[in-house]
N, C-alpha and C positions, 0 to 999 in steps of 0.2 A: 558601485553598482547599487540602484534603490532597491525596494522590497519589492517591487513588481518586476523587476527583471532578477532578483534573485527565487521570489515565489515562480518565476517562467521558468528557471533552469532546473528548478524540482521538478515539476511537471514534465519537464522531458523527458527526464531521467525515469519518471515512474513510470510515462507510455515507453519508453526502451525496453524497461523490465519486465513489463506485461507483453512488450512484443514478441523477449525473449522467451517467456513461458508457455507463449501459444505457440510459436514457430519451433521448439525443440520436442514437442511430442511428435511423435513415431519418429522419430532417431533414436535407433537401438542405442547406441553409443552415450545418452544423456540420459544422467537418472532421473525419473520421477521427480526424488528430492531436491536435487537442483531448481528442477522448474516448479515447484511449490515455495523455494526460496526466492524465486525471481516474483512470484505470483508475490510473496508476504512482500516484499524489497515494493514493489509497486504501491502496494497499502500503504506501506510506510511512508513514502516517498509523497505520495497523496496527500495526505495528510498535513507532512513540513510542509506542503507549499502553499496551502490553508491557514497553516500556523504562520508562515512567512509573513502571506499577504498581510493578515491581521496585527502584523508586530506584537507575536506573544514568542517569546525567547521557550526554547525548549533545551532539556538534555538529549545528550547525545546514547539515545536508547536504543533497542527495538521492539518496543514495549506499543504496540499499536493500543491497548486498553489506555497505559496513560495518554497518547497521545490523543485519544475520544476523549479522556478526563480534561486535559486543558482547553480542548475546545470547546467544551461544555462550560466547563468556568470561562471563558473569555462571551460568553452569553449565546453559543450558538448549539442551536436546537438539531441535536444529531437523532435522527430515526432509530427505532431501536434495530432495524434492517442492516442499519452500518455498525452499529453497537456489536453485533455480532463477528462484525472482521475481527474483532479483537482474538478470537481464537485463532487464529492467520500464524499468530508469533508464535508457536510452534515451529513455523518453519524456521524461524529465524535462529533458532539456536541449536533446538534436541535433535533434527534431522541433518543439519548442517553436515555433519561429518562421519566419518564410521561410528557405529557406534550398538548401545543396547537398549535398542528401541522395535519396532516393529517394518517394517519396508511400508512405503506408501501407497494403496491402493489408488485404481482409475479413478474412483467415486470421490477421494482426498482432493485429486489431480485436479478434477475437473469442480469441484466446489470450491477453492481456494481461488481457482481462474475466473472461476465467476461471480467469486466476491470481489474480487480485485477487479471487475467491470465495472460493477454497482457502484463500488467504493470513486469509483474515476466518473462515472456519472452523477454522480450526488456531491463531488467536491465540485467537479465545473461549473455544475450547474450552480453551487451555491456560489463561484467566486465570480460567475456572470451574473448575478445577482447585486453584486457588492461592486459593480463597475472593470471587475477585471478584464483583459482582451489579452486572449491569448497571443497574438503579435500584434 
């Protein structure tokens, strides 16, 4: 498989997990943190398929800051708008699980969901830039 049909299967994956995080609010039964997991999974996910496209090797993190850092050295000019997802990876680890932390307010909820839009608008748009097609 090349890097544009492996940078495609990212991007699925990250609109899955952003779908997942819009469609489980107001389901009593799914937590907040869940869906703020799904929301940061989406960023992250973004991002690989950015790094994909470009053929710049990554670790296997969920460190959305490094993942703005290698794309910033591989020459691409990230907004500081996106620079800001990097607070995201909180979800990805401290709320994951039970734990001793604080519970996730609506305003967490609905902020992490909506960086996770930006973040999926601003990588499209930049891999439409660069010749990608989505199918």
């Amino acid at each position: 498989m090349g890097k544009v049909e492996v940078a495609r299967e990212w991007l699925n994956r990250a609109k899955s997990s952003l779908a997942k995080a819009k469609v489980g609010k107001g389901n009593a039964d799914i937590c907040l943190e869940d869906l703020c997991f799904d929301a940061q999974q989406s960023i992250e996910k973004l991002l690989k398929s950015f790094l994909v496209f470009l053929d710049v090797d990554f670790p296997k993190i969920h460190s959305i800051g490094k993942l703005i850092t290698l794309l910033m050295q591989s020459g691409v000019a990230v907004p500081n708008e996106i620079k800001e997802s990097a607070a995201a990876s909180y979800y990805a680890v401290t709320t994951r699980y039970p734990g001793d932390w604080e519970l996730i307010a609506d305003e967490d909820y609905v902020w992490v969901v909506n960086m996770a839009e930006r973040v999926f608008c601003w990588v499209e748009s930049e891999l439409k830039k660069q010749g990608f097609k989505e199918n």
